[in-house]
C-alpha positions as CSV (number, residue, x, y, z in Angstrom):
1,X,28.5,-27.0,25.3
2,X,28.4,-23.0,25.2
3,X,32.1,-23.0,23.3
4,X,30.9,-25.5,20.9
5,X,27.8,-23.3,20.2
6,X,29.7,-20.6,19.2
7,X,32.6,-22.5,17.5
8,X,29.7,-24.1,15.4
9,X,28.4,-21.0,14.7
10,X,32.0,-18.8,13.8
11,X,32.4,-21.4,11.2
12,X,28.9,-21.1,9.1
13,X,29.7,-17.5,9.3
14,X,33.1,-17.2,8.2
15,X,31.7,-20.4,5.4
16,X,28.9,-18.2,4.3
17,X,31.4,-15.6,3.3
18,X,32.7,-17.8,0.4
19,X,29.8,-19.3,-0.2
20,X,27.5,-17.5,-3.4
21,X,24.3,-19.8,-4.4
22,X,23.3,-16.4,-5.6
23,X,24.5,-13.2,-6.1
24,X,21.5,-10.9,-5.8
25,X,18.2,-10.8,-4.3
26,X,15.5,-11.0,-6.7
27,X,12.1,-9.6,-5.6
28,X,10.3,-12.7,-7.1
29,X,10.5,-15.6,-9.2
30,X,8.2,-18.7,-10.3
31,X,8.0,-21.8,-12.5
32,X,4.8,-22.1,-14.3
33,X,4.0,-25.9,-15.3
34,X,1.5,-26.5,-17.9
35,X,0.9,-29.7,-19.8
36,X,3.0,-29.1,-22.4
37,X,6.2,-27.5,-20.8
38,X,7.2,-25.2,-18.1
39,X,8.6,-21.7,-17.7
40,X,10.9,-20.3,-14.5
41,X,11.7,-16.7,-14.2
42,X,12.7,-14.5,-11.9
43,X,11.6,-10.6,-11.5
44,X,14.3,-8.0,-10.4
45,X,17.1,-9.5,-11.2
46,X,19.4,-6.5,-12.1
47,X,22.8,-7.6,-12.8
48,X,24.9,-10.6,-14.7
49,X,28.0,-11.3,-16.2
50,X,28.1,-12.1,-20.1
51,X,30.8,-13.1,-21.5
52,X,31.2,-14.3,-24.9
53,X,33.9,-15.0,-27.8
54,X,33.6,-16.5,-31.4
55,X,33.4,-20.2,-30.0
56,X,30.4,-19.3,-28.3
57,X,28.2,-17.0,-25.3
58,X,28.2,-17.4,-21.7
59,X,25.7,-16.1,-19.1
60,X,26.1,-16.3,-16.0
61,X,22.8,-16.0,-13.6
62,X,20.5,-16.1,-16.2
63,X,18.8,-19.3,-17.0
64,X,19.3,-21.5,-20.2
65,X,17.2,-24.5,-20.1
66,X,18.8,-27.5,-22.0
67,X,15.2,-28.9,-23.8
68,X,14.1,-30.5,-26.8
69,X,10.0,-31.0,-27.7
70,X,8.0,-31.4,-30.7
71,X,6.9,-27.4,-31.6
72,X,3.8,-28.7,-33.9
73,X,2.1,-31.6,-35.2
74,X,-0.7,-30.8,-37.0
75,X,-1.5,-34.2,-38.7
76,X,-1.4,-37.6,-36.9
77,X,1.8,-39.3,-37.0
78,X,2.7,-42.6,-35.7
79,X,4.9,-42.1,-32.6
80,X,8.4,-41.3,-33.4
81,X,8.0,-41.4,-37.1
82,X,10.0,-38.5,-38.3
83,X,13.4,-37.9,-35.6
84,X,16.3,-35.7,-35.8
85,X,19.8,-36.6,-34.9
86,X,22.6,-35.3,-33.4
87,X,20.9,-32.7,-31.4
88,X,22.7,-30.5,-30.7
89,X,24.0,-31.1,-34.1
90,X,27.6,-30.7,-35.3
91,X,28.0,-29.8,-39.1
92,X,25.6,-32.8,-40.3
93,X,21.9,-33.2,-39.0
94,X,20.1,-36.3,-39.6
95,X,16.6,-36.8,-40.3
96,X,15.2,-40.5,-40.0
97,X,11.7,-40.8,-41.5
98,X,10.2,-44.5,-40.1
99,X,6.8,-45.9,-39.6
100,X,5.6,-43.2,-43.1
101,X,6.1,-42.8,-47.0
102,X,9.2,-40.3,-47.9
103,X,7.9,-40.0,-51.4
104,X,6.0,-36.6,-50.8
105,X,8.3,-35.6,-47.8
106,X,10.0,-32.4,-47.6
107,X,11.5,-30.1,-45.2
108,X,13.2,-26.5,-44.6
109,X,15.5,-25.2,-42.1
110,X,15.0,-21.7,-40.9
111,X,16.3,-19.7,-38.3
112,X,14.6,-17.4,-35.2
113,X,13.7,-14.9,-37.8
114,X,12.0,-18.1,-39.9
115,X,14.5,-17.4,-42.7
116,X,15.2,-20.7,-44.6
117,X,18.8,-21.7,-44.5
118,X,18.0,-25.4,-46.0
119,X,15.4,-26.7,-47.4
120,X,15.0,-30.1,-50.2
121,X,13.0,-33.3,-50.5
122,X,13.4,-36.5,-48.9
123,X,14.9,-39.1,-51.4
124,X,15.4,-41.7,-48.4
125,X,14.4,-43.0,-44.9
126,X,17.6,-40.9,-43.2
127,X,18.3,-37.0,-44.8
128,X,21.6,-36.2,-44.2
129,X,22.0,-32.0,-44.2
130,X,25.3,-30.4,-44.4
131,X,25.1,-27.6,-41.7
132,X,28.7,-26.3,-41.4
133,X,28.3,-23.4,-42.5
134,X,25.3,-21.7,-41.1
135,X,26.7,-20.3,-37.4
136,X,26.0,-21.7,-33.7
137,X,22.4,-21.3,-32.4
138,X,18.6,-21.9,-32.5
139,X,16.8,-23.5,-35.8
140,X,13.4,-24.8,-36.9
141,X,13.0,-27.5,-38.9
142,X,9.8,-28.1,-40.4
143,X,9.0,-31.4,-42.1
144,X,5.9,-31.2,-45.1
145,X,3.9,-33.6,-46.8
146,X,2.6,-32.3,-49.9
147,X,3.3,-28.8,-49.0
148,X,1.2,-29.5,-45.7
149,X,3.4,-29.0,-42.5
150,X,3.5,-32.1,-40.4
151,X,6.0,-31.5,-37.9
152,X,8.3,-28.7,-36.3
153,X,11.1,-29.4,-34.7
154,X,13.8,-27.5,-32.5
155,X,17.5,-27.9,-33.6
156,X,20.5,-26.5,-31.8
157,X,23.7,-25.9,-33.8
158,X,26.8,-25.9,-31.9
């Protein structure tokens, strides 16, 4: 019973070796859940690898949550009315407008520093934008009616 004890426990250390959940010790860390969302982060974290090329960026030990959610609404919309497809979007995005009038509809595309990159009016229940040549990331599109916004949505590019 003793030799099996040890045998048992010679093999979870050499494992644990080769083993690496993580590669530093971080001094704290939380996830915050609020209605609406949630948020994890951790405190001292002091060291990652990046690595990135022109097809893309890649971080490893930091956290990149894979979401999609509705920034605004600030009139009410039947649910699912206005929708955005593919998302993440190739070099077409799609916008569907159901359930509402597209006569007074219009949108803009901007990116993080909420320059526009596209913008038009809606002359049918599905926009099709031409996106192939604005680079890979993080865009807002915001949907108006009569010049008042009525949605924001989140668009990744790849």
């Amino acid at each position: 019973m003793r030799n099996l004890r040890l045998t048992l426990l010679s093999i979870c250390l050499l494992l644990s070796s080769y083993i690496k959940a993580q590669e530093s010790i971080l001094s704290s860390g939380n996830t915050i859940t609020v209605s609406n969302g949630s948020i994890s982060y951790s405190i001292g974290q002091n060291s990652y690898n990046s690595y990135s090329s022109a097809s893309g960026e890649l971080n490893e030990g930091v956290q990149h949550p894979f979401e999609f959610y509705v920034l605004s609404i600030r009139t009410i919309l039947p649910e699912n009315s206005i929708e955005v497809f593919p998302n993440p979007a190739g070099d077409y995005l799609n916008i569907s407008i159901s359930k509402i009038s597209y006569n007074n509809l219009s949108y803009e595309l901007r990116n993080a520093k909420s320059t526009i990159i596209a913008s038009g009016n809606f002359t049918a229940f599905i926009e099709q934008i031409n996106i192939s040549n604005i680079s890979s990331g993080i865009y807002f599109l915001e949907v108006f009616e009569s010049e008042e916004s009525i949605k924001t949505l989140k668009i990744i590019k790849s």
